[in-house]
C-alpha positions in Angstrom: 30.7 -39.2 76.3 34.5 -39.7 75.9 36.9 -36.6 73.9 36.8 -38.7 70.8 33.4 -38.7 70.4 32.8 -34.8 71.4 35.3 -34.1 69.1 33.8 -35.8 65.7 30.6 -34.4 67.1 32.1 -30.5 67.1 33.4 -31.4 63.4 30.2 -32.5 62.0 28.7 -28.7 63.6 31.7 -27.0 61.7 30.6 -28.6 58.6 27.0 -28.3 58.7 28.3 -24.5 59.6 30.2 -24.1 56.8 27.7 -25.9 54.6 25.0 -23.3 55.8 27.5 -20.7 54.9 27.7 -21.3 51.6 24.3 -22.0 50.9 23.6 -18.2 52.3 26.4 -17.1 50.4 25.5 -18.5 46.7 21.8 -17.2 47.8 23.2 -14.0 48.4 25.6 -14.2 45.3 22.3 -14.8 43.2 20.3 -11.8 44.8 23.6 -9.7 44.3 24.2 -10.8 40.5 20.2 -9.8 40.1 21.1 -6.1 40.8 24.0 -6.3 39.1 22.3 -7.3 35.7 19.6 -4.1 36.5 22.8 -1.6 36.8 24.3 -3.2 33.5 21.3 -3.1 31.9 21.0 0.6 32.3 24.1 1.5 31.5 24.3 -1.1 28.1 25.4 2.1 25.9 28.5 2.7 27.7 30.2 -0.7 28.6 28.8 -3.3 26.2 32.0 -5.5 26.2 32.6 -5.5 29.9 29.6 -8.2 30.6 30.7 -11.1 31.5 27.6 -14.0 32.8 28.1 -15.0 36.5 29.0 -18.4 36.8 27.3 -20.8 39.0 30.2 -22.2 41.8 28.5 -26.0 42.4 31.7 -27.1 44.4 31.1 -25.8 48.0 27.8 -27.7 47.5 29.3 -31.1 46.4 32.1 -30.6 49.6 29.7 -29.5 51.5 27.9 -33.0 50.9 30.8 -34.8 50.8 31.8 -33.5 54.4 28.5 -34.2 55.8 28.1 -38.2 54.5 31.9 -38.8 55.4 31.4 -37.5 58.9 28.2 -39.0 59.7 29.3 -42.4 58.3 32.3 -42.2 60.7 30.2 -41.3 63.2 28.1 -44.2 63.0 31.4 -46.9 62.9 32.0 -44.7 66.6 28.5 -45.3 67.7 29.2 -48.4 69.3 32.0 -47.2 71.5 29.7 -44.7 73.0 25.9 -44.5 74.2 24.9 -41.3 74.0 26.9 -40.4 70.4 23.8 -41.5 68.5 21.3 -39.2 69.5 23.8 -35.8 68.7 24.3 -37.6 64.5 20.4 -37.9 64.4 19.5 -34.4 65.8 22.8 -33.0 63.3 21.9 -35.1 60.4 18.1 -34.5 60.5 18.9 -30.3 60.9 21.3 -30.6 58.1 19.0 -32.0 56.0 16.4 -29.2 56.8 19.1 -26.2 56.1 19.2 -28.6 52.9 15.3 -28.3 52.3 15.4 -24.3 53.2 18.5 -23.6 50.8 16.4 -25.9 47.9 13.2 -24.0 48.5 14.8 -20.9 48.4 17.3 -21.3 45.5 13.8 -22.4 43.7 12.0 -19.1 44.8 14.9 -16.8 43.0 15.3 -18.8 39.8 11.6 -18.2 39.5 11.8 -14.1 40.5 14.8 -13.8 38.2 13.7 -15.8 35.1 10.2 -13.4 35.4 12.0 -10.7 36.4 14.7 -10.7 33.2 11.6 -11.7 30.5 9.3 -8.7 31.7 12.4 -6.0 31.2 13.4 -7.7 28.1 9.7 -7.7 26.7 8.9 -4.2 27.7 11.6 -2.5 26.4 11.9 -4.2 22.9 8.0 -3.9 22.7 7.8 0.0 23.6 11.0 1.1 21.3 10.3 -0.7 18.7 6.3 0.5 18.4 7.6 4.3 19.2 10.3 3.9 16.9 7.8 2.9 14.4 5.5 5.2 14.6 8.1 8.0 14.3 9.2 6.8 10.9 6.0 6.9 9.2 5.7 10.0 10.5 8.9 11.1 9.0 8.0 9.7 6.0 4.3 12.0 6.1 6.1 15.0 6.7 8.4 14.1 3.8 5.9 13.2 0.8 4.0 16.4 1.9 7.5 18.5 1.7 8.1 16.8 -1.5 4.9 18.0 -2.8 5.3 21.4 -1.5 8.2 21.7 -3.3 6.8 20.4 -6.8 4.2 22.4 -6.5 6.3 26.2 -6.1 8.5 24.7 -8.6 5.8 24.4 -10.9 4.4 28.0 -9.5 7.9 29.6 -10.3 8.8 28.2 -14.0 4.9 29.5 -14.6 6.2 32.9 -12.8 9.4 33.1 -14.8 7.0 32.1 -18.4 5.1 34.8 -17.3 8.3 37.7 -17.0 9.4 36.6 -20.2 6.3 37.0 -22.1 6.0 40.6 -20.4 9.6 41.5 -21.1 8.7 40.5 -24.7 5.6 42.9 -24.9 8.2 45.8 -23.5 10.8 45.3 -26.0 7.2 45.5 -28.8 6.2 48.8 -27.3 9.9 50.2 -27.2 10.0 49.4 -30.6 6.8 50.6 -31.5 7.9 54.2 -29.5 10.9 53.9 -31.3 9.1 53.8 -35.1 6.8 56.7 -33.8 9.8 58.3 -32.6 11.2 57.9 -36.1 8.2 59.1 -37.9 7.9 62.0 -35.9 11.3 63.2 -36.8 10.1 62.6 -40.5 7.6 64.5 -40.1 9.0 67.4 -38.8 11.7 67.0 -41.8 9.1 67.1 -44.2 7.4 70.2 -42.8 10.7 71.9 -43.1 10.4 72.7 -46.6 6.6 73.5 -45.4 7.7 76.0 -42.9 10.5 77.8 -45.3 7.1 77.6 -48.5 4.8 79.6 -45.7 7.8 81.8 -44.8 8.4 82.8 -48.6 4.5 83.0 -48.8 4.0 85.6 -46.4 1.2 87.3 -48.2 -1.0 83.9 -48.2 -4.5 84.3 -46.5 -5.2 84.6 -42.9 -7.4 81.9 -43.2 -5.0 79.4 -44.6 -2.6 80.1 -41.7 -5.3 79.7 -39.1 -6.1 76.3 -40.6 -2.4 75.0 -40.6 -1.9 76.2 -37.2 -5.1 74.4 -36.1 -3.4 71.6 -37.8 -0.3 71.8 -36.0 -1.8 72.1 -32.7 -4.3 68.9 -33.4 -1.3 67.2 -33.9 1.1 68.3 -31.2 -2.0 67.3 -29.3 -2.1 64.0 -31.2 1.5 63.2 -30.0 1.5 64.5 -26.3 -1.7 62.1 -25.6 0.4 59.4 -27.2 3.3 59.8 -24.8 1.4 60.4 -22.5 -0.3 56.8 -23.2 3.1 55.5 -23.6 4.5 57.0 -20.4 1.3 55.3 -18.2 1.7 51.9 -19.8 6.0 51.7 -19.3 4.6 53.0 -15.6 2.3 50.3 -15.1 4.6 47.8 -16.6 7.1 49.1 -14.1 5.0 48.5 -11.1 4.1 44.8 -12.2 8.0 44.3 -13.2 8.5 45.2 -9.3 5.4 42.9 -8.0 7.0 39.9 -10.5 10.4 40.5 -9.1 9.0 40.7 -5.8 7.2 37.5 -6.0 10.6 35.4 -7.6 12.3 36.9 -4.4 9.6 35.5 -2.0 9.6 32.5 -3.9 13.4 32.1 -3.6 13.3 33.0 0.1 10.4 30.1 0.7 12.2 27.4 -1.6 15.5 28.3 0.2 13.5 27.4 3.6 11.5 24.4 2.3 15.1 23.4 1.5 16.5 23.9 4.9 13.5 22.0 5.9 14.0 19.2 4.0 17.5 19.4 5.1 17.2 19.2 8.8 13.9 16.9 7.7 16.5 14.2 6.3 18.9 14.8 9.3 16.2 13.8 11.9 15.2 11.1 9.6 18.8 9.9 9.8 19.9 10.6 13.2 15.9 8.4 14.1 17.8 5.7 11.8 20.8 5.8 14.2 18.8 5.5 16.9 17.2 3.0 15.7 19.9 1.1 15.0 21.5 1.6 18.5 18.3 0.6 19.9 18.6 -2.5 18.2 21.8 -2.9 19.3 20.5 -2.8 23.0 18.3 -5.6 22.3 20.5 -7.8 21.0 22.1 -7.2 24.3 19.5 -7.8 26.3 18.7 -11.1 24.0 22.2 -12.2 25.1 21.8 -11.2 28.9 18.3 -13.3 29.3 20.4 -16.1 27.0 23.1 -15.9 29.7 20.6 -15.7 32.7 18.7 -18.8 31.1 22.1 -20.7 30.6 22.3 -19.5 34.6 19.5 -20.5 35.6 19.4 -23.9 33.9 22.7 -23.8 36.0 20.7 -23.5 39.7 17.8 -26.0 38.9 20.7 -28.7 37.9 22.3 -27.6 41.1 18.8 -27.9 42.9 18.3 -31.5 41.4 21.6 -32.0 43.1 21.1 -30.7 46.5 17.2 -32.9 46.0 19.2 -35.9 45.4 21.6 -35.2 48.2 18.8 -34.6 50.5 17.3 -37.7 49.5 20.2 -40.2 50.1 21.2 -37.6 53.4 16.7 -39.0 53.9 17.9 -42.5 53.2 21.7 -42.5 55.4 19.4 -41.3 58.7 16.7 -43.3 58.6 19.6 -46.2 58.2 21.6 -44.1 61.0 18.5 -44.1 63.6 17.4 -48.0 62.4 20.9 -48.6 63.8 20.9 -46.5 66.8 17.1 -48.9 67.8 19.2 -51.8 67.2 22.1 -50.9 69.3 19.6 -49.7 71.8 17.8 -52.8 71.6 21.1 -54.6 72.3 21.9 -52.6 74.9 
């Protein structure tokens, strides 16, 4: 075999080489771009504006092509200067076209893991946070009708309450008054038996039985008067003690509404920070709609490049058996 010959032969090896290269290396690239959508993914929240899609590099695969047609159609305007060259383009050409076969087959396999991979994440996550979501909302909304209804209902319960006090602090101001007409009366009454008092005094001689009977009359009605304060003193004490259970009650009725309140407070700020959530939550999804857009416009990307690399293959098919038809002839000749 002369130097020329070895030499085109070590050429097309470096190619095929390189080819195989770069076929490993877009494989890896996809693999490593996989991963890399995961991470981002995860971390979505944080850095939303940093993702940028992956773009599919077809140009080592067209060179790569190029470079191996080129040197195999050199290498068969050499074959007839040498016997043995040939056999070494057959064996290269019919390896490169297997590397060729591998890299299809393979690039198929992770389109395939990806586009499944990228629709299950996608699907689970919108599908699980938007059903919990859910559910926590019309449970918000439960919690709020009832609170709303609790705090009708002790409004209603505390204008009843305060009807009530009024109406009792209208039958005290009736009995004061009423105390203060006896009150009055009384001090009539002991005006009028002044003159009484000063008629027995300048009667001095009057009968012992007269006297007994005004004195009985006097007791009977100092009798009279301490039973009616002493009435009077048990009803302002009773009304005391349900003045205190009334003002008791508004107190704990206050407390409660101040707390149902608070409630419905921190009731409204869960509801609203839910709604943020919510909306954040959204947000992500949206984002992960654009990432499986992206990996869809990527993957459209690799089966175009695969229909490349198939069509390649089949002309690469087509150049050897043409190559080895030759090489029968030119043995033939020989």
């Amino acid at each position: 075999m002369d130097e020329p010959s070895i030499a085109k032969g070590d050429a097309l090896e470096a190619d095929v080489a390189w080819g195989g290269f770069q076929g490993k290396a877009m494989t890896s690239s996809l693999f490593a771009n996989k991963v890399k959508g995961k991470e981002r993914a995860a971390e979505v929240k944080e850095d939303k504006e940093n993702i940028v899609p992956s773009q599919v590099d077809e140009a080592p695969v067209f060179q790569f092509s190029q470079t191996v047609f080129f040197a195999m159609d050199d290498k068969s305007k050499q074959s007839s200067n040498a016997s043995t060259a040939p056999s070494v383009t057959s064996n290269d050409g019919e390896n490169k076209v297997d590397e060729l076969k591998k890299t299809c087959r393979y690039l198929e396999d992770e389109i395939d893991g990806a586009r499944q991979e990228s629709l299950r994440e996608v699907c689970n996550c919108s599908e699980e946070a938007l059903t919990a979501f859910q559910k926590r909302i019309v449970d918000l909304e439960r919690e709020k009708v009832s609170w709303r209804r609790m705090e009708d209902m002790f409004r209603e319960e505390i204008v009843t309450l305060e009807a009530l006090v009024k109406e009792r602090s209208d039958d005290v101001m009736r009995l004061k008054e009423a105390l203060w007409t006896q009150e009055e009366e009384e001090q009539c009454f002991e005006k009028s038996l002044w003159p009484l008092q000063e008629e027995v005094e300048q009667l001095g001689n009057i009968s012992i039985v007269f006297d007994d009977e005004f004195k009985r009359h006097m007791m009977e009605k100092e009798k009279e008067q301490e039973g009616e304060k002493e009435r009077q003193m048990l009803a302002q004490a009773e009304w005391d003690q349900e003045c205190q259970k009334l003002h008791l009650a508004i107190d704990k009725l206050e407390i409660e509404k101040a707390a149902l309140k608070s409630e419905a407070e921190t009731t409204r700020k869960d509801a609203k920070d839910d709604q943020d959530e919510l909306r954040m939550l959204k947000a992500e999804l949206e984002s992960h709609w654009r990432l499986s857009e992206t990996a869809t416009k990527k993957i459209q990307a690799l089966e175009t490049a695969k229909t490349t690399l198939e069509k390649q293959c089949s002309a690469l098919q087509v150049d050897v058996t043409e190559l080895n038809a030759k090489i029968d002839r030119m043995e033939i000749l020989q």
